[in-house]
C-alpha positions as CSV (number, residue, x, y, z in Angstrom):
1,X,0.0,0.0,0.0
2,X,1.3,3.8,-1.0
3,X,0.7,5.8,1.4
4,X,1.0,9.9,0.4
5,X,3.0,12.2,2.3
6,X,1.4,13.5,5.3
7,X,-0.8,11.0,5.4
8,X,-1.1,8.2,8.3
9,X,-1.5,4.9,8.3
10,X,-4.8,3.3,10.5
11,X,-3.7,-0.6,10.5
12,X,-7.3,-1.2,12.1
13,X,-9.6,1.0,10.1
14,X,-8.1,-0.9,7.3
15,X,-8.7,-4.0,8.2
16,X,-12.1,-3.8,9.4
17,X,-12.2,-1.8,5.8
18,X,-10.9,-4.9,4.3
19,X,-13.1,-7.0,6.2
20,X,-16.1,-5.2,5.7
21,X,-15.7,-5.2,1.6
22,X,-15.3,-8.9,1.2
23,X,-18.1,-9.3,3.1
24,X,-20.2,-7.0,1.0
25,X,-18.7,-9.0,-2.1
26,X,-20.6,-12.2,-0.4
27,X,-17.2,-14.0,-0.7
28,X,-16.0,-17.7,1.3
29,X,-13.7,-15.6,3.5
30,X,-16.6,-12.9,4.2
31,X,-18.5,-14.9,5.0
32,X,-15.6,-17.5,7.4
33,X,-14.5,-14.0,9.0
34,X,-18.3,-13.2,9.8
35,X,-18.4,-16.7,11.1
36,X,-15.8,-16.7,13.5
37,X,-16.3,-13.8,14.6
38,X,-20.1,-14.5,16.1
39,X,-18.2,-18.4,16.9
40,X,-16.3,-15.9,19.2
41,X,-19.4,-13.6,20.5
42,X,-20.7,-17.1,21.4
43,X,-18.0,-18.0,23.5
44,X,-17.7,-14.6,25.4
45,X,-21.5,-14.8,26.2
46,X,-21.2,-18.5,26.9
47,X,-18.7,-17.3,29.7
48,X,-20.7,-14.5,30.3
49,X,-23.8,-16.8,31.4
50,X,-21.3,-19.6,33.4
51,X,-19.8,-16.9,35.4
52,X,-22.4,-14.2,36.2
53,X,-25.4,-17.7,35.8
54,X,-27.6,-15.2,38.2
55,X,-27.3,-12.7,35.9
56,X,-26.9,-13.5,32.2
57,X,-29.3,-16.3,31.1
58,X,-29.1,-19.0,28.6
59,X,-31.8,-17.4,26.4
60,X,-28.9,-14.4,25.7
61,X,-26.9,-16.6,23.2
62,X,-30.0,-16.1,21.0
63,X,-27.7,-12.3,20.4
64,X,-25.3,-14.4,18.0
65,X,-27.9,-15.8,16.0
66,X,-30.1,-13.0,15.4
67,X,-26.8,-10.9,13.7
68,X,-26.0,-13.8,11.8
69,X,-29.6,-14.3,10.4
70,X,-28.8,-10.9,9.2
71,X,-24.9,-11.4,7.8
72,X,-24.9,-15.1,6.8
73,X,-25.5,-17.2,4.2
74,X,-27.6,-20.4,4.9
75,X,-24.6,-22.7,5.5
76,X,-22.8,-20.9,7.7
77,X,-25.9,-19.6,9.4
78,X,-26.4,-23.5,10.4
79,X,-23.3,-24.0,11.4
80,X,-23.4,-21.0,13.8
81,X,-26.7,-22.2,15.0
82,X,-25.1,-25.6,15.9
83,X,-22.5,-24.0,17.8
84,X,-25.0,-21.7,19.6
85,X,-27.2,-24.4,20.7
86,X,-24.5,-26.3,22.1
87,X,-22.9,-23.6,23.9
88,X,-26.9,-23.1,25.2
89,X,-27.1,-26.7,26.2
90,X,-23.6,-26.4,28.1
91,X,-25.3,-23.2,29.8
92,X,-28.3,-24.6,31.0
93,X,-26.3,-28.1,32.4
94,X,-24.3,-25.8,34.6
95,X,-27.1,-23.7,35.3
96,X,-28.6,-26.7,37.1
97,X,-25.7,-28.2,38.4
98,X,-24.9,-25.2,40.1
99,X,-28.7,-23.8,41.1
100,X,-30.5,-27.1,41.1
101,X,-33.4,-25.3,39.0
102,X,-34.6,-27.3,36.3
103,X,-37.5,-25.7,35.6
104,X,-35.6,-22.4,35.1
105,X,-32.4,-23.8,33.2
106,X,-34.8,-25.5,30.8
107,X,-37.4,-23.1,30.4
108,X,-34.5,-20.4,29.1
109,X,-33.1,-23.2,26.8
110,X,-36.8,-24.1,25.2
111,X,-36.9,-20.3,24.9
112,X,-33.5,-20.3,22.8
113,X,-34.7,-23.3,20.5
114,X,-37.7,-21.2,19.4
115,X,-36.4,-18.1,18.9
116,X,-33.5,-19.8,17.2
117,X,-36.3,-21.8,15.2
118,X,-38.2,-19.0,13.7
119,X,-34.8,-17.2,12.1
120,X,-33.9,-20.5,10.8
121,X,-37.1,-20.6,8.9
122,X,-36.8,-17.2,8.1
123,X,-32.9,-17.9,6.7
124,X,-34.5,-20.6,4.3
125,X,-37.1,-18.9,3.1
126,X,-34.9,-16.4,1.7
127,X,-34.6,-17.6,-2.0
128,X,-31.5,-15.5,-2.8
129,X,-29.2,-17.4,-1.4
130,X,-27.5,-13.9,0.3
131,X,-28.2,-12.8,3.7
132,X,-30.8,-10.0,4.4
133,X,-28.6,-6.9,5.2
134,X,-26.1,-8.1,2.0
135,X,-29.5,-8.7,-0.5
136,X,-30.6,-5.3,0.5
137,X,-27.7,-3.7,-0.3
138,X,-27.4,-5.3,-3.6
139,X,-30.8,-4.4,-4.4
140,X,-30.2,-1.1,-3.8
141,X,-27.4,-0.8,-5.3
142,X,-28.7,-1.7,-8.6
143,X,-31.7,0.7,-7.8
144,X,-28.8,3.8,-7.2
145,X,-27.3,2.9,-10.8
146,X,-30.1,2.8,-12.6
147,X,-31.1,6.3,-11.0
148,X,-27.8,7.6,-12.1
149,X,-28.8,7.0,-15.6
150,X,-31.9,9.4,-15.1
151,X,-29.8,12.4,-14.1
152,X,-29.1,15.1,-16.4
153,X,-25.7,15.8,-16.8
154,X,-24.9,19.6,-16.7
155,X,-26.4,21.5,-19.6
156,X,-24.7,24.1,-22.2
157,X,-25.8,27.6,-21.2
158,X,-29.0,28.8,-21.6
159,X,-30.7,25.5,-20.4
160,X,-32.5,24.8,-17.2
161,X,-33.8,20.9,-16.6
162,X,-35.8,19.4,-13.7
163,X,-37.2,16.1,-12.8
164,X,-39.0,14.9,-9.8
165,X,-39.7,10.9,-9.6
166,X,-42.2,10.4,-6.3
167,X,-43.1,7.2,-5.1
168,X,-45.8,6.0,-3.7
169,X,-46.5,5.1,0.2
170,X,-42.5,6.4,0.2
171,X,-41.5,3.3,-1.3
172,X,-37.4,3.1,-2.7
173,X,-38.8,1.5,-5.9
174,X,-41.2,2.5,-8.1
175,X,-43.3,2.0,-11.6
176,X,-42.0,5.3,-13.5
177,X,-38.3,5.7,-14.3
178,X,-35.9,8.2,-16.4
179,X,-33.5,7.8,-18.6
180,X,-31.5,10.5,-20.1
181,X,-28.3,10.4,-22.6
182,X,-26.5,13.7,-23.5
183,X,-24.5,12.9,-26.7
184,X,-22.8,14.7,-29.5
185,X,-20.6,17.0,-27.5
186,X,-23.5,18.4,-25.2
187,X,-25.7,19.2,-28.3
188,X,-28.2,16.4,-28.4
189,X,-30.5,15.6,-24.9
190,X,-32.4,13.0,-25.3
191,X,-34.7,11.9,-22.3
192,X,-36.9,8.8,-21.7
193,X,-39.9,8.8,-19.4
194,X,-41.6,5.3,-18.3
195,X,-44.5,4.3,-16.8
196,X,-44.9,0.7,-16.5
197,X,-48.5,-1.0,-15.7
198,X,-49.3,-2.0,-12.0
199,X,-48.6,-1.0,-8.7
200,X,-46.3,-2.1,-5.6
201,X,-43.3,-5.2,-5.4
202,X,-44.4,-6.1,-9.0
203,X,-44.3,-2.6,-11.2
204,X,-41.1,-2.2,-9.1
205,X,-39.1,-5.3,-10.4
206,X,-40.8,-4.7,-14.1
207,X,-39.2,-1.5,-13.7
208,X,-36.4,-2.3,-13.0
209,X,-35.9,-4.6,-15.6
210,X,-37.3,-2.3,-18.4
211,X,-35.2,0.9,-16.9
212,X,-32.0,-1.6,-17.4
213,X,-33.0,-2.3,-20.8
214,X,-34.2,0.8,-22.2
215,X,-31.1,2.9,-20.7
216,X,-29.0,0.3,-22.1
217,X,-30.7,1.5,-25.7
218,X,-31.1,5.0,-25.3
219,X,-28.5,7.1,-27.6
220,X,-27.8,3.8,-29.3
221,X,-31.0,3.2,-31.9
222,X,-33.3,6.0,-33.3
223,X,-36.5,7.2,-31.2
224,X,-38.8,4.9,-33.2
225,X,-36.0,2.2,-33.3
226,X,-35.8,2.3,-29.4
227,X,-39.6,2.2,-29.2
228,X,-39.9,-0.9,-31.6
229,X,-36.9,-3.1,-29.7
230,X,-39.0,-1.7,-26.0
231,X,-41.8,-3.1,-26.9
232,X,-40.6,-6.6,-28.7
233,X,-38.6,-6.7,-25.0
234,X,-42.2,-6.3,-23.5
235,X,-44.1,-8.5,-25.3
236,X,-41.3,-11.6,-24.9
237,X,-42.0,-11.2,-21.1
238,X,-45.7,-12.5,-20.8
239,X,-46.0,-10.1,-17.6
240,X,-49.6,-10.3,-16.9
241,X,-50.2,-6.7,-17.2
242,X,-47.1,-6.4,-19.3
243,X,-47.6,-3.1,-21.1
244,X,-45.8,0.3,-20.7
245,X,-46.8,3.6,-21.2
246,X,-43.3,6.0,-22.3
247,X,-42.4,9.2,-23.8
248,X,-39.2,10.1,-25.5
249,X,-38.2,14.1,-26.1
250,X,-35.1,14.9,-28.4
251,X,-33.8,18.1,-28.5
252,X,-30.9,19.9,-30.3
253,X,-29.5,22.2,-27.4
254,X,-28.4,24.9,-30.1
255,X,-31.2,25.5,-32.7
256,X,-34.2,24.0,-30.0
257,X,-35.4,22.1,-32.4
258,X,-37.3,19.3,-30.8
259,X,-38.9,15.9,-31.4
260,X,-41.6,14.0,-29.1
261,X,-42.6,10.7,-29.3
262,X,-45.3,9.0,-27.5
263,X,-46.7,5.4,-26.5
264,X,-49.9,5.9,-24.9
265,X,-48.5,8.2,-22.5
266,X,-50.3,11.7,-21.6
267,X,-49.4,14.9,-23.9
268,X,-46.7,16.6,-23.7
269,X,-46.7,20.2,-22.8
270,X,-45.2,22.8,-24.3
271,X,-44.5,26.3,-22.8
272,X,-44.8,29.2,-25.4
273,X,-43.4,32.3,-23.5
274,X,-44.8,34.5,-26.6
275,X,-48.6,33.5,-25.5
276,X,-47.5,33.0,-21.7
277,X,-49.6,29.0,-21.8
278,X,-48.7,26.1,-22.0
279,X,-50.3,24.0,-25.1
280,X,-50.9,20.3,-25.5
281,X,-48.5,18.6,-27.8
282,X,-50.2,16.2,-30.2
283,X,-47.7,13.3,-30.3
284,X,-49.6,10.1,-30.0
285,X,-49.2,6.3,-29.9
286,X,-50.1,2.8,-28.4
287,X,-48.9,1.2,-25.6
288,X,-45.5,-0.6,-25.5
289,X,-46.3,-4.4,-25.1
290,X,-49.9,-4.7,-26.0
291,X,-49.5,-5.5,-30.1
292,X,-46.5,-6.0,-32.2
293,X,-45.1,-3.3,-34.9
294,X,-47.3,-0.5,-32.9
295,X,-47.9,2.8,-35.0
296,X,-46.1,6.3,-33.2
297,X,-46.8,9.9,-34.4
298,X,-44.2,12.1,-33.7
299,X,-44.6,15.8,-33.1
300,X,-42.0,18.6,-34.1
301,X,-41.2,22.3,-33.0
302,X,-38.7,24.5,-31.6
303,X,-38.3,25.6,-28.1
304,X,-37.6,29.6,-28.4
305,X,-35.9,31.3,-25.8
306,X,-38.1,31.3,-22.9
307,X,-40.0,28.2,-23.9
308,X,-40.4,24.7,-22.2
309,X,-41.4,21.3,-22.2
310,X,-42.6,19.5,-19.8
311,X,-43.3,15.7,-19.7
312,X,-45.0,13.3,-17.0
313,X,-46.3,10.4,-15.8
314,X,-50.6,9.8,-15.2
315,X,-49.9,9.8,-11.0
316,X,-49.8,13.6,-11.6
317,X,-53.2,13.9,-13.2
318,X,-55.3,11.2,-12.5
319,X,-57.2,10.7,-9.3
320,X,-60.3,9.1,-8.0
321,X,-61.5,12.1,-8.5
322,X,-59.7,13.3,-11.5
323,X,-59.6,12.3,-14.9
324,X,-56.9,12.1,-17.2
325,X,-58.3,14.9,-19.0
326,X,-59.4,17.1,-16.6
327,X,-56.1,16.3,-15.2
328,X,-54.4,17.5,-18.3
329,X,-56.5,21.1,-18.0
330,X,-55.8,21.3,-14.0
331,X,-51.9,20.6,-14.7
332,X,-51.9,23.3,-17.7
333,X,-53.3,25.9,-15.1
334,X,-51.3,25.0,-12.2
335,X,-48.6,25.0,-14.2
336,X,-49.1,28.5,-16.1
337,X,-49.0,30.0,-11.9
338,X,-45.7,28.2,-11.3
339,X,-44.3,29.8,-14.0
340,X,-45.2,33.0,-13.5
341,X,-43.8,32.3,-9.9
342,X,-40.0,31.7,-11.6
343,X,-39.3,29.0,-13.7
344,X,-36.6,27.5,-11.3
345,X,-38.0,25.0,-8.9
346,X,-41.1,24.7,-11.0
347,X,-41.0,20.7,-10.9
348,X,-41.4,21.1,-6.6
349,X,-43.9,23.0,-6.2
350,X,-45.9,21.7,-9.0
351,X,-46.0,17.9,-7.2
352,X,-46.6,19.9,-3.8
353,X,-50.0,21.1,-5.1
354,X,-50.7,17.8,-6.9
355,X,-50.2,15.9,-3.6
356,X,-50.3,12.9,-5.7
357,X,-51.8,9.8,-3.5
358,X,-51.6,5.9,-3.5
359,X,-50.0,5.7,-6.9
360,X,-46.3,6.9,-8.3
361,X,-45.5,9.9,-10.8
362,X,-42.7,11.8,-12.6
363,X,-42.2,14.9,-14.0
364,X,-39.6,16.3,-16.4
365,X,-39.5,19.9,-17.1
366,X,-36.7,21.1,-20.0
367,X,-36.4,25.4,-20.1
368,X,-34.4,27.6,-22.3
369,X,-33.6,30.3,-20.7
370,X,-34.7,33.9,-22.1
């Protein structure tokens, strides 16, 4: 190791830094170093409950096994229950050699066979062979790249974008997604908005999934290209309610010039700073995933100085009271006040007032600056 000048060397924060990443790799010798390092825990409060017996019962080894339900795989879970439930047993024998109280020694051990019980069955029921705290942070460590695909990188000047994604009950995964690809030396933006059908655990994965694939695509084929490989993707996966709704925006960052294309999404808006409204663009389309070779009409303008678009997702404008197109009118309105309130932080305060409820939404808001 290289060590710069100045700096010191911490022989114990780099090993536990050491120990820590193979662990998070879900390598053998994480998981042996997790191992016999609870074997060890198991020992000290094995002691622990022979020497202070009045104190410390037998039911406290259950302490080892409720972190390794969390750290280890199922093999060396079971081996760490093994050794937990023998150290127990050797508890409770002393415990009534020394105190003459069955009742009590045995009572604390049936109590450690049934806690130790239900996190075995919860261990084998986990179907991804990791432990929780390490499938978690897999998980969301595929959910953190895929929302570093939907961040716009840093625009030429003159150019202001926003995007708020809000999920619903507060969930960390959700049915609409981004994706966003800045090519051709910070000219062309092209963004990607994706609503997939359904709600909860299930429109999360599908989303997930799709969001992989479609940012995997995006800057690589054509709009209608990238439309046509989405929804052969989507009809391949015989998802019960398999079927997308998406929009994708091109713009040239120095003429303006624009393209939309839609698949049964809701309009576009555009923001014409001459008239002060905001008008409903007419780019339609079906579905991705309902029927092959789907028909798309794409729309085409120019975003002058002091114009926007803005695209989004259904949660912003459809309610139980609310439909889609009274939603469209309400979001036109609200949003012609939150211009006229400064067109930074427009996104914000535009899902404040929709206080969208019970279902997910996105927003995407693209302004050239007057």
């Amino acid at each position: 190791m290289v060590i710069g000048k100045g700096a010191k060397y911490d022989p114990l924060g780099s090993f536990v830094s050491e120990r820590v990443g193979r662990w998070r790799s879900g390598s053998d010798d994480g998981q042996t170093g997790v191992l016999v390092a609870l074997v060890i825990l198991t020992g000290i409060v094995f002691a622990s409950s022979i020497l202070g017996y009045k104190i410390i019962s037998t039911s406290a080894s259950i302490i080892p096994v409720v972190i390794g339900g969390l750290m280890l795989r199922s093999g060396p879970f079971r081996v760490l229950v093994a050794v937990v439930l023998a150290a127990g047993l050797g508890s409770v024998l002393f415990d009534y050699v020394v105190s003459k109280e069955l009742a009590e020694a045995v009572s604390s051990y049936v109590i450690l066979l049934l806690a130790t019980g239900i996190l075995v069955f919860s261990v084998q029921q986990n179907r991804s062979g990791l432990p929780a705290t390490l499938g978690d942070a897999m998980l969301m460590d595929l959910r953190d790249r895929l929302e570093r695909q939907a961040k716009v990188p840093p625009l030429p000047k003159g150019w202001h974008s926003e995007s708020v994604l809000y999920t619903a009950d507060g969930a960390q995964f959700a049915g609409d997604f981004f994706a966003v690809e800045l090519a051709n030396n910070s000219r062309r933006l092209e963004v990607i908005l994706v609503d997939v059908c359904g709600k909860g655990v299930q429109a999360g994965t599908q989303s997930l999934q799709l969001a992989g694939a479609m940012g995997g695509l995006i800057g690589a084929l054509p709009p209608q290209g990238l439309f046509v490989a989405a929804n052969d993707y989507l009809l391949r996966q015989n998802w019960n309610d398999g079927f997308a709704t998406a929009v994708h925006v091109m713009v040239d960052l120095e003429t303006g010039r624009y393209e939309i294309l839609s698949a049964g999404h809701p309009p576009a808006l555009h923001f014409s700073d001459y008239d002060e409204d905001w008008k409903v663009d007419p780019a339609r389309g079906l579905a991705l995933g309902i029927m092959d070779r789907p028909e798309f009409t794409v729309s085409r303008g120019v975003i002058a100085p002091g114009d926007a678009i803005m695209v989004y997702t259904d949660g912003l404008v459809e309610s139980k009271t609310m439909d889609v197109g009274r939603g469209i009118e309400w979001l036109r309105e609200i949003a012609g006040d939150a211009m006229g309130a400064g067109a930074y932080g427009l996104t914000k305060r535009i899902v404040k007032l929709a206080d969208p409820q019970g279902d997910d939404c996105a927003i995407f808001y693209l302004h050239r600056v007057p």
